[in-house]
Every structure is written in C-alpha cells, then in structure tokens.
N, C-alpha and C positions, 0 to 999 in steps of 0.2 A: 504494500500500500504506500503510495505517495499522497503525502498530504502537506499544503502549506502549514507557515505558521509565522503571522503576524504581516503576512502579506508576503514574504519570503518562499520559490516555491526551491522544490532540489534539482539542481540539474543532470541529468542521467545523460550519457552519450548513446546513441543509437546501435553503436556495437556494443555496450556493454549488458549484463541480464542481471536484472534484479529480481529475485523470484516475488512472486505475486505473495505470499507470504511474511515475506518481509516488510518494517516497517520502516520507513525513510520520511525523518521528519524537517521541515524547515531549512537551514541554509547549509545542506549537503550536495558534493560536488563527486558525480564517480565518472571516472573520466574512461575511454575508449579502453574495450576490451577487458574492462575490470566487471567484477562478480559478487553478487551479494547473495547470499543462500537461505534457505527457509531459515523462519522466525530469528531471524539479524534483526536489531536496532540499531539504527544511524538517527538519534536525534539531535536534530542541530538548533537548538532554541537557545541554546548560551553559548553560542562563538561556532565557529566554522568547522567541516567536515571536511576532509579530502580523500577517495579514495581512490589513489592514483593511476594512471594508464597497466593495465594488466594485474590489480592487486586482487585479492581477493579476499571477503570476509565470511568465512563459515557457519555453519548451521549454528544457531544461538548465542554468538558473540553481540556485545555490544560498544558501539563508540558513541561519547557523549565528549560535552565540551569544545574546544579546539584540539582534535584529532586528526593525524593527518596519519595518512600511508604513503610512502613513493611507491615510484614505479614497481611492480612484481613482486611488493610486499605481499604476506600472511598472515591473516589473522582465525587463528585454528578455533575448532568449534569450544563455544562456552568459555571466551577470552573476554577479558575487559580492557579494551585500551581509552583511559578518562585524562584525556588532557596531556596527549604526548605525542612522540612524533616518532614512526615504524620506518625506519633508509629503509633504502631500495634494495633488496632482494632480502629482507630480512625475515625469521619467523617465530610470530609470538605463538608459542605450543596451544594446546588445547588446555581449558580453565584456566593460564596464566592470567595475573592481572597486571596492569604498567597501569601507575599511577602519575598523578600531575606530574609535568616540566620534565619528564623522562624521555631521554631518548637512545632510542635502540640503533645503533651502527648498522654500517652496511655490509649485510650478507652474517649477521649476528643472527645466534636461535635463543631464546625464551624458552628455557625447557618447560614443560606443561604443569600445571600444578604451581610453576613460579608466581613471586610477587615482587614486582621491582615497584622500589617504594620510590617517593617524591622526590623528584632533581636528580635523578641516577642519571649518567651518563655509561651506557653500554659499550664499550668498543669495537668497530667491526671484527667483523667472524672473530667472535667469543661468543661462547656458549655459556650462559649464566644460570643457576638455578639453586632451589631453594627459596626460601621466605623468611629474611630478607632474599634475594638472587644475588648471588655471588657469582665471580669468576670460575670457570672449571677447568676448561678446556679451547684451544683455539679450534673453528671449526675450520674441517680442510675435507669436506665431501661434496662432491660434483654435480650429485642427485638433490643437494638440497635446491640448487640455482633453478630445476628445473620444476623445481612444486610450483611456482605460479603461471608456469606454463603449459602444465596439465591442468591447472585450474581455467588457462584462458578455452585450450579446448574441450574441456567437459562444459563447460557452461557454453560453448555454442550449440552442444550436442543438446542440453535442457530446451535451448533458445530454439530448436528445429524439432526438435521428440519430444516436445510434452505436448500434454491437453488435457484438459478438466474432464473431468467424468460425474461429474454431479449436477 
C-alpha cells in the first residue's frame, strides 16, 4: 500500500516492485530496480526514506526516520534500520537492528540477531555482531556482493508471476 502523508506522496520507480503488501508511507524514495517485500514498512512521516537503485528490503523489516540504503544494499527479513544509513552493497542480517546516526560501511554484514547501537560507525567489509555488535571478522566472500542481485531478479520474476486469487 502507498499512501500519502501530509500531502507528501513516495516515489517508487517503474522498474522497481513493491509488493502490494507492503506499506510505504509518506516521503519514501525507492529508486530503479530496488524491492520491497510483503509486510515491509517504509514510513517516512519524520524525515526521508531512501531505498536505493537495486537495494532490497525483506519480508517484515522496517525503516523509519531518515533511512537510507545505497545502491544493492540489504535489508534481511525482520530488521530495523531507524535513523541510519546501509553503503552500498552492505547486509543488515535478518532481526538485526541499526539504530540512530549509524552507519554500516561498504560491502559490511550485520550478523542477524545484531544491535548496532547509536552513532556506530561500521567499517567496510567487517562483519559485526552481537548486542552491542562488535567487530568479528573482515568479510572476504564473493557471494555476498551478489545477494542484491538475486534480489533484483527474483522481484522481476514477482513483478511478471504473481496474481491475486481472491
């Protein structure tokens, strides 16, 4: 569902698939070939959304506040990213959460279950985890680069193969 808010509507690119499921509120930006998956929230009623060219947000995550994703970010199912900012090719695990003024480096993983607390700066390709998330590991796998690109083509394949049965 898109719906404005306060006269603010989202702007959604025409390659990108928001599932009908999903809710997209107010001043959210998901740019070309990015994906938003059932029951995501993108509410943007207190400051700006961005979800960048090719990024993707999975099944029950939500981004609030000024959230941004770059390009062929991840944001794994039942993640919270509130008030921070995902580089490009980066991946927040599944139920991780990144709180305010955090930011995740490029090509860095959010192991799932993490919590990066406020004003964290991540370093690229480091693998952080725990609550707080800590350093662990430099990441150095070639299959991670390619998660938001099976993301961009599974969501064309939603965008051509689905259809309502009710």
């Amino acid at each position: 569902m898109l719906r404005s808010f306060e006269g603010t509507e989202p702007q959604v690119a025409d390659s990108a698939y928001v599932d009908e499921s999903a809710v997209v509120i107010g001043n959210v930006v998901v740019e070309a070939d990015a994906s938003v998956w059932p029951n995501t929230t993108l509410r943007g009623d207190h400051g700006r959304i961005v979800v960048g060219e090719g990024a993707n947000v999975q099944d029950n995550a939500v981004l609030h506040e000024d959230a941004e994703l770059e390009p062929y970010a991840t944001v794994g199912h039942s993640a919270i990213v509130h008030d921070a900012t995902v580089r490009e090719r980066a991946l927040v695990g599944m139920n991780a959460v990144v709180l305010d003024g955090a930011r995740i480096g490029k090509g860095a993983v959010v192991a799932a279950g993490s919590v990066v607390t406020e004003g964290t700066e991540v370093e690229p390709e480091t693998l952080v985890a725990g609550a707080p998330a800590e350093p662990k590991a430099e990441v150095d796998d070639p299959r991670l680069e390619e998660t938001a690109d099976r993301y961009v083509e599974l969501s064309n394949r939603h965008a051509e193969g689905s259809e309502r049965l009710d």
